[in-house]
C-alpha positions in Angstrom: -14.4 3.6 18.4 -12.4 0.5 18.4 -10.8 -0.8 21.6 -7.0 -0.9 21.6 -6.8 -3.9 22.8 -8.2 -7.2 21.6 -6.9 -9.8 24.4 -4.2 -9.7 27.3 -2.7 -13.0 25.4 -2.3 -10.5 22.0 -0.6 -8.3 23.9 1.5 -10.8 26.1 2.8 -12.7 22.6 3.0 -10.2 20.6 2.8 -6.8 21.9 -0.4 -5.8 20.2 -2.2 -2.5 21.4 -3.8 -0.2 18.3 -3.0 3.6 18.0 -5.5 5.9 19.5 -7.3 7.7 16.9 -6.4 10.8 18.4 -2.6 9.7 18.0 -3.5 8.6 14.9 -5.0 12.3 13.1 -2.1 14.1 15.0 0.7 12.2 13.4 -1.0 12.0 10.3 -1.2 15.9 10.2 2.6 16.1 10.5 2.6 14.6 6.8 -0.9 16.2 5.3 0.8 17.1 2.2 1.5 14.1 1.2 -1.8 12.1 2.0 -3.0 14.9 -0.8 -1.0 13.5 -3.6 -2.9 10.5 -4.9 0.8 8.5 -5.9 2.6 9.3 -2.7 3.5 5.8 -0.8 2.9 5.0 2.7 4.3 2.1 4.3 2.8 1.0 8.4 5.2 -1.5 9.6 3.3 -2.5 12.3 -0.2 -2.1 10.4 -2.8 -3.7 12.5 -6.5 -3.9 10.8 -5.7 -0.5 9.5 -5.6 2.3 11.9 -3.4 4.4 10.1 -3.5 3.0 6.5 -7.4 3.4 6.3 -7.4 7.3 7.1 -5.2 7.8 4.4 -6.7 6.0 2.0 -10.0 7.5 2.5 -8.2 10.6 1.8 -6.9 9.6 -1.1 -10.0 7.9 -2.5 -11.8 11.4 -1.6 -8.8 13.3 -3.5 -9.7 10.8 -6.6 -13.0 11.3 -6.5 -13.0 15.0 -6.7 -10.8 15.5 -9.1 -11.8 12.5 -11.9 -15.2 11.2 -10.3 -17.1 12.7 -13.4 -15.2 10.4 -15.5 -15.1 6.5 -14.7 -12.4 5.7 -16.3 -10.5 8.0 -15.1 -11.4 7.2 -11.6 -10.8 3.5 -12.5 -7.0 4.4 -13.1 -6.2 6.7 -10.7 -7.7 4.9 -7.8 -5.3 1.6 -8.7 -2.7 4.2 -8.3 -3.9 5.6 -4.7 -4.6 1.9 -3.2 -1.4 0.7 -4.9 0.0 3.7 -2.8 -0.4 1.8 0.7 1.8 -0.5 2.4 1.4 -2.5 5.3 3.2 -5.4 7.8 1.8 -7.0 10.1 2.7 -10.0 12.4 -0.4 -11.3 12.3 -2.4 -12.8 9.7 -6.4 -11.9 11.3 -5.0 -8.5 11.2 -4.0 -8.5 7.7 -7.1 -10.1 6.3 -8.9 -7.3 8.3 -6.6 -4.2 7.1 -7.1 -5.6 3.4 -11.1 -6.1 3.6 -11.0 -2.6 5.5 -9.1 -1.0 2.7 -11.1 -2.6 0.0 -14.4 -1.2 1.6 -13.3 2.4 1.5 -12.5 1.9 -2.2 -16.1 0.1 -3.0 -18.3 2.3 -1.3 -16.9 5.7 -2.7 -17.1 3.2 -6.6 -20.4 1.4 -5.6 -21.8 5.3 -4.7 -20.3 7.0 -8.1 -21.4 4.3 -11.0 -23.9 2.0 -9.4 -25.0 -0.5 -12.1 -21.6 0.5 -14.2 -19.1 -0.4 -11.7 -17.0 -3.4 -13.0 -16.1 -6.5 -10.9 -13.1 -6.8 -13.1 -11.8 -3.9 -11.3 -12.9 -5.3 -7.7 -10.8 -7.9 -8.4 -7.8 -6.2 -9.3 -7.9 -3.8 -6.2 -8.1 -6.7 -4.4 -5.1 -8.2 -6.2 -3.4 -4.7 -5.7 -4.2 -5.3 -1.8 -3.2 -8.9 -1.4 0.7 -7.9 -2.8 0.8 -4.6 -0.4 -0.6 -5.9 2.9 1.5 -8.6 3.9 1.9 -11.2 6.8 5.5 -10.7 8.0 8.1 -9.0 10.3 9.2 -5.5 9.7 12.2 -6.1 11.5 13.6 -9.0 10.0 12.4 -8.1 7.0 11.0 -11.3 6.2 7.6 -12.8 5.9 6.0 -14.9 8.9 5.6 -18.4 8.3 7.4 -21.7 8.7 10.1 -21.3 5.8 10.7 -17.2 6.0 11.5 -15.8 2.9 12.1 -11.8 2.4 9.3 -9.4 1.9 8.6 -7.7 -1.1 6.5 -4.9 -1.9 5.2 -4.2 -5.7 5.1 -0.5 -6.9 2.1 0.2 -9.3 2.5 2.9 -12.1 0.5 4.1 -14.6 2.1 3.8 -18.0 -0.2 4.6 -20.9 -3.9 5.0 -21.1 -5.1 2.3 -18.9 -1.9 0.5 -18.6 0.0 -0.3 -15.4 3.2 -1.3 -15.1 4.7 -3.1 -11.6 8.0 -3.6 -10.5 8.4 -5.8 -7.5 11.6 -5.1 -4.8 12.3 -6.3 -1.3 12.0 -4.6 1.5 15.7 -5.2 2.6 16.3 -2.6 -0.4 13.9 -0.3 0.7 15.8 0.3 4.1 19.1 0.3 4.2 20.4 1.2 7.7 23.1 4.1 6.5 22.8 6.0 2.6 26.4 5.7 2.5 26.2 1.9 2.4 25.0 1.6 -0.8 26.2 -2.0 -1.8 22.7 -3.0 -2.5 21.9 0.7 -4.7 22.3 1.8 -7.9 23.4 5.2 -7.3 22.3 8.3 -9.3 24.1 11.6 -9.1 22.6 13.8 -7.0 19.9 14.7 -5.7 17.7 18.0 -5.9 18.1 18.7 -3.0 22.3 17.7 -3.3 22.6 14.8 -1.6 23.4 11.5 -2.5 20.4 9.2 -3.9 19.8 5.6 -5.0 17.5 3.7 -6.9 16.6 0.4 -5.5 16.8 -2.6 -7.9 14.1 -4.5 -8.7 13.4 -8.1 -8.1 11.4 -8.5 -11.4 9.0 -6.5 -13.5 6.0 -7.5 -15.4 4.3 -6.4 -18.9 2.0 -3.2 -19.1 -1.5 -4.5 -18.1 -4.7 -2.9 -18.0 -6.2 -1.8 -14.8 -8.8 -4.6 -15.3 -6.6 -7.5 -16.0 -4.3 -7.0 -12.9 -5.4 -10.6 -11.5 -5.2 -12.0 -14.4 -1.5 -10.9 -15.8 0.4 -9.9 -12.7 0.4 -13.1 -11.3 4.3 -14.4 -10.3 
């Protein structure tokens, strides 16, 4: 079990003390029907190595696997989706570097365990890719990235289009979370909802050409 605490100096500068596991499973049981939907998004604000982030992944990755393991490709595409599902902030970079390699591991070890020999590094590289434009070093309540010339965050959404195809859309996170639905300067507003309330679509920043799972790295870039 990890310690919640890696130095009095972390926690001094920056208020750093991980979630107890046994925090962590009881909050993630208040949303258990979403972790079972391989496209629903999470987003930690505060993400650490991973605390949260990695349980639901695993959970997803285990949802994947069951339901398309027996055919690669399949498992190829729908696992982009499921990493491309998770979000994180954090203020520090060690922690980000650690919640991305700790994210990528519970993806490699279920596809290293299916396909062996077959597994592509093509694909490696793309989760990887996937992971480097979710986790990112900045401040969830500034909304803007930590480093000496702050710019906004932004967060890509991964969809899968046709056959192997993904398209991405990029958006700031300013959009993402506006502090009243009524203020909807920044929204394009739809009708209404199913539910009949108002709704919005955010706006994105950019979008980029279908690409194949494989070629994420390659022909995502900005």
């Amino acid at each position: 079990m990890m310690a919640q605490v890696k130095s009095r100096a972390r926690v001094r500068d920056h208020g750093e003390v991980f979630t107890h596991e046994r925090e962590v499973k009881a909050m993630l049981e208040l949303v258990d029907n979403e972790i079972e939907r391989i496209d629903s998004r999470f987003l930690e604000p505060a993400c650490g190595d991973g605390n949260f982030l990695a349980p639901i992944l695993e959970r997803k990755i285990a949802l994947v696997k069951r339901k398309y393991g027996r055919s690669q490709i399949e498992f190829e595409r729908q696992t982009v989706i499921a990493v491309g599902s998770v979000y994180g902030v954090d203020l520090l970079s060690d922690n980000v570097i650690a919640c991305r390699e700790r994210l990528f591991t519970i993806f490699d070890t279920t596809y290293t365990s299916l396909y062996k020999k077959k597994c592509k590094d093509a694909l490696r590289e793309s989760i990887r890719f996937v992971l480097s434009c979710n986790i990112i070093v900045g401040n969830a309540l500034t909304l803007k990235t930590e480093s000496k010339n702050p710019k906004p965050i932004e967060f890509s959404q991964w969809s899968l289009a046709i056959g192997s195809k993904i398209k991405r859309h990029d958006y700031a996170f300013e959009e993402l979370v506006p502090k009243e639905l009524k203020d909807l300067s920044m929204f394009d507003v739809s009708e209404v909802s199913d539910l009949g309330t108002k709704s919005f679509l955010p706006r994105p920043l950019r979008e980029y050409p279908l690409t194949h799972v494989l070629h994420l790295t390659h022909e995502n870039t900005n």
